[in-house]
C-alpha positions as CSV (number, residue, x, y, z in Angstrom):
1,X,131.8,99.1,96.3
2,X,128.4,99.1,95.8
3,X,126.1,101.8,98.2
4,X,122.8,101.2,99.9
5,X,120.4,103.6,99.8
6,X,119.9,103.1,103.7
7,X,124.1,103.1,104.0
8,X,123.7,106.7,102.4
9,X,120.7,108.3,104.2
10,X,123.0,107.1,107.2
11,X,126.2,108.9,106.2
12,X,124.5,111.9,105.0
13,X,122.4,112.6,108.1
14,X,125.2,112.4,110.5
15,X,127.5,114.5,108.0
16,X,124.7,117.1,107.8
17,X,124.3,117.3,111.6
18,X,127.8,117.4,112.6
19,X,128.4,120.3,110.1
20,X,125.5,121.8,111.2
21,X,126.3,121.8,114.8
22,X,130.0,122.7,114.3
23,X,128.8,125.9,112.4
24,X,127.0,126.9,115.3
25,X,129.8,125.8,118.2
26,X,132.1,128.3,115.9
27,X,130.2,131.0,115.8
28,X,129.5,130.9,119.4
29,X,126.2,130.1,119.4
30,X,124.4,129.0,122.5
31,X,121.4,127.9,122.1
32,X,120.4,127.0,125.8
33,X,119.2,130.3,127.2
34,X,116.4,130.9,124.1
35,X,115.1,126.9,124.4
36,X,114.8,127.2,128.8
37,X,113.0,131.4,127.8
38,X,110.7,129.9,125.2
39,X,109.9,126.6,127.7
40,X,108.9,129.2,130.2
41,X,106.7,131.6,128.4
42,X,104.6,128.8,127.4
43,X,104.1,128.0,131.1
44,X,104.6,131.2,132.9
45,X,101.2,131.9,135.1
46,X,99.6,128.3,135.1
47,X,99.1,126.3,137.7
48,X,100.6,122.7,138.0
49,X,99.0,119.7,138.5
50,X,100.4,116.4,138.8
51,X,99.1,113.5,137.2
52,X,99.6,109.8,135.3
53,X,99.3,109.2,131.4
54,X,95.5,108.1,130.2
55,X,97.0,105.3,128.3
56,X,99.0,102.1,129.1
57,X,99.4,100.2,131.9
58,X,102.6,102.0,132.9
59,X,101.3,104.9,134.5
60,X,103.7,107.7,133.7
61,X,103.6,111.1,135.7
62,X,102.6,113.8,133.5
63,X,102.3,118.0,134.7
64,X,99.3,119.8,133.3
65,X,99.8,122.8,133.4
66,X,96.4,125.1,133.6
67,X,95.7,128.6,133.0
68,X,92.2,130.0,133.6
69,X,90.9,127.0,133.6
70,X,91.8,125.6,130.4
71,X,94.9,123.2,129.8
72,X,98.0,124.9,128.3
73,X,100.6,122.1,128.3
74,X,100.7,118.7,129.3
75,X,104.2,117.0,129.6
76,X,106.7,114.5,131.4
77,X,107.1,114.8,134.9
78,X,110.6,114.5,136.1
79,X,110.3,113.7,139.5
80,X,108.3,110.7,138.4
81,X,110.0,107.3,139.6
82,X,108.2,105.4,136.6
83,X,109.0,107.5,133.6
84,X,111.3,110.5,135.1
85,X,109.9,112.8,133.0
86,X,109.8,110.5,129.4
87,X,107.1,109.9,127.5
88,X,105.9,107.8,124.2
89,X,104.4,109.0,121.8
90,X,100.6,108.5,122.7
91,X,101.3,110.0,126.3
92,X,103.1,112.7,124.7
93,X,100.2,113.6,122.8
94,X,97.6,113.4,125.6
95,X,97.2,117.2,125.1
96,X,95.5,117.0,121.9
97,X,92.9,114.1,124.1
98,X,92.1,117.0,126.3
99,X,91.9,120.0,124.1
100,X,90.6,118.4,120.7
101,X,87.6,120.2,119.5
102,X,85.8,117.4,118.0
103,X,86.6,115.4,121.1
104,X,83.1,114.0,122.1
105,X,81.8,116.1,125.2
106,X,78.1,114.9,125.7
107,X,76.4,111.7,125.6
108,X,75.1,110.7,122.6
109,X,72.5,107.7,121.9
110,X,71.2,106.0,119.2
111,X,68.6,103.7,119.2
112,X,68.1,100.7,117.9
113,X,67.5,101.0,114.2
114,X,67.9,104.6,113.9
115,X,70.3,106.1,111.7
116,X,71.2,109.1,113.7
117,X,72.7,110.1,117.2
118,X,71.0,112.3,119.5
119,X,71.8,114.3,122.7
120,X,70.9,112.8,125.9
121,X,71.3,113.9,130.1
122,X,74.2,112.1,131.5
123,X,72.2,110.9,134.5
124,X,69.7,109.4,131.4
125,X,72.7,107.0,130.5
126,X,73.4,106.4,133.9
127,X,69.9,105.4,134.6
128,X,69.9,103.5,131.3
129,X,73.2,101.3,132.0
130,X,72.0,100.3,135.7
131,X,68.7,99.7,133.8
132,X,70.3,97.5,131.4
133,X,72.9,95.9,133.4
134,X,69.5,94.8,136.1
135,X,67.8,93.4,133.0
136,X,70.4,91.7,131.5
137,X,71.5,89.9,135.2
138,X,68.3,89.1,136.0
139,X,67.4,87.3,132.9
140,X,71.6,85.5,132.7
141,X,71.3,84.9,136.2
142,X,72.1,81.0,137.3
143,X,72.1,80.0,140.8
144,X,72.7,76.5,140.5
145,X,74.3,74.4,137.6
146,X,71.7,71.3,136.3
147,X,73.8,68.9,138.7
148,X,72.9,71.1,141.6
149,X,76.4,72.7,142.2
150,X,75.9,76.1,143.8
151,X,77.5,78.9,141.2
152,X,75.5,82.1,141.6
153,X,77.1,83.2,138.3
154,X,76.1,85.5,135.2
155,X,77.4,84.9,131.8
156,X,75.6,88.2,130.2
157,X,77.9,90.3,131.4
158,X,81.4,91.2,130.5
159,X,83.2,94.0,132.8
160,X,86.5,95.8,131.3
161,X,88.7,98.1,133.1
162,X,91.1,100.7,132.0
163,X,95.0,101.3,132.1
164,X,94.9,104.2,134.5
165,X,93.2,101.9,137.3
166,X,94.9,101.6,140.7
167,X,95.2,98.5,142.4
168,X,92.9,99.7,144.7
169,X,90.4,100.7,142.5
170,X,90.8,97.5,140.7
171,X,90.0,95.6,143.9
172,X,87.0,97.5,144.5
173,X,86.0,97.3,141.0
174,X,86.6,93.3,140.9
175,X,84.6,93.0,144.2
176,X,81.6,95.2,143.3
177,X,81.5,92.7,139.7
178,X,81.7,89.5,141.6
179,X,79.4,90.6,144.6
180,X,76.7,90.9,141.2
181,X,77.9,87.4,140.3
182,X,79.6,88.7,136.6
183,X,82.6,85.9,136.3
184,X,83.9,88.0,132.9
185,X,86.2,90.7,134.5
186,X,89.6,91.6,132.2
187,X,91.8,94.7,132.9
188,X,94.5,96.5,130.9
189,X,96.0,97.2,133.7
190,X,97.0,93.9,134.7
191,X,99.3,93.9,131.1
């Protein structure tokens, strides 16, 4: 009988665990108490905060747990109805998003043709998107098609929303792009 190499990695592990976990049931071992001790050092002082997964359209609850103002942990929340306290893989590493040290933390530009990015004010950037966006409506812009039907419409423009968007914030967000005629709006959220 001829053994796969998968059909032996399969035996093995289970072997290995079983033995492994027997050794410790006989000696009495209980690992329990040290995991729930060491869970609550790395929490003990911070202050909790609620709140849903960056990501995916799912919107998991996630704690955050905060001490002196700086993030200390960030896992499942249980009491969430969505997840109950699960999460994947990218949600589970959300804590390396928020503490990263290379993580971007300013705005930077670069102009057109330059080979290097430079420092700029965030209300700059905001005054430079509205500027753009203006520019770019104004000159897209069509009120009426070459038959004469009434579109008020702009192709220039192309408006994408993130996962962690309510619905309410999607409405808002859908109105405030439609009420500046863009017809281009997509969400992740609606996944």
């Amino acid at each position: 009988m001829a053994v796969s190499r998968r059909q032996f990695l399969k035996v093995t592990g289970v072997t290995t665990a079983g033995t492994a976990m027997g050794a410790l049931a006989a000696l009495g071992a209980d690992l329990g108490p040290k995991v729930a001790r060491a869970q609550e050092l790395r929490i003990r002082n911070a202050k909790v905060y609620p709140t849903v997964c960056p990501y995916c359209a799912v919107g998991c609850g996630m704690l955050t747990h905060v001490v002196d103002g700086r993030i200390v942990n960030i896992e499942g929340n249980p009491e969430s109805p969505v997840n109950q306290g699960n999460l994947c893989p990218k949600g589970a590493a959300s804590y390396q998003l928020a503490v990263n040290p290379n993580r971007i933390s300013q705005v930077l530009y670069r102009a057109p043709g330059a080979t290097a990015w430079e420092p700029k004010p965030l209300d700059w950037a905001m005054d430079r998107i509205a500027e753009l966006f203006k520019k770019t409506r104004d000159e897209t812009f069509v009120e009426k098609t070459q038959d004469g039907k009434l579109v008020n419409h702009t192709l220039g423009i192309f408006s994408l929303g993130g996962a962690t968007m309510d619905n309410e914030w999607n409405y808002s967000h859908s109105k405030l792009m439609r009420s500046m005629g863009v017809v281009a709006i997509e969400n992740q959220a609606r996944i």
